[in-house]
N, C-alpha and C positions, 0 to 999 in steps of 0.2 A: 426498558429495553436496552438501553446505553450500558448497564452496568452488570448485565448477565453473562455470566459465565457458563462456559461448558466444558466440558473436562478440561479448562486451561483456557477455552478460546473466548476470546470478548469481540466485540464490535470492533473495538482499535484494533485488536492482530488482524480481524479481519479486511482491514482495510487498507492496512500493511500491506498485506500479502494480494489484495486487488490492484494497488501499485504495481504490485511485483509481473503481473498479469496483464493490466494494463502495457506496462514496458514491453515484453515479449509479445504482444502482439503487436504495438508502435514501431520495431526495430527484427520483426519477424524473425526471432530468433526464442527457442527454450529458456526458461530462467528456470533451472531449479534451484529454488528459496523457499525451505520449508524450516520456521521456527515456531516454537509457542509462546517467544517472550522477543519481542523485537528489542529492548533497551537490552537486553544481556548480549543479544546476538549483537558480531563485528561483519555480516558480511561484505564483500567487497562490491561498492556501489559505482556502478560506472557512470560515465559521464552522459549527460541528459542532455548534451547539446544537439540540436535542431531533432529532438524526440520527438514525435508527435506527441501529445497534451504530457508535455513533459512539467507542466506546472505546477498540473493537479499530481500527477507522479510524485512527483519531491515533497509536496505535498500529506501526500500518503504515506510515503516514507517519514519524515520527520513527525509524526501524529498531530499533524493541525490540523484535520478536520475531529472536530470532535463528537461528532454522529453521524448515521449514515444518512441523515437526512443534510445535513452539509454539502457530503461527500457530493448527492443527487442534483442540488440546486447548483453544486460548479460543474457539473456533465450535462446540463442544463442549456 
């Protein structure tokens, strides 16, 4: 399940982009962040200070969780 792709999208973008999602609803504002390759992509990442679960965020962003079952046990 970790390693399936779909037209482009894997488990990691998709968790990327949960980050992303995450953030905008932590700091109640829109993030439009939409890539299919987060290492290619430079978006501009703002500052996570006093985010709400801005740990797992950073997280998310920099790809260390490395499944979604990860991802669940630190929103746990």
């Amino acid at each position: 399940m970790d390693t399936i792709s779909d037209e482009g999208l894997t488990v990691k973008i998709e968790i990327y982009h949960l980050g992303w999602i995450l953030y905008s609803i932590s700091v109640w504002q829109v993030c439009e962040v939409y890539c299919f390759n987060p290492e290619q992509a430079n978006p501009l990442v703002p500052s996570l200070e006093g985010v709400l679960f801005a740990d797992i965020i950073q997280k998310c962003w920099s790809h260390s969780y490395i499944n979604a079952e990860k991802l669940q046990m630190a929103l746990v």
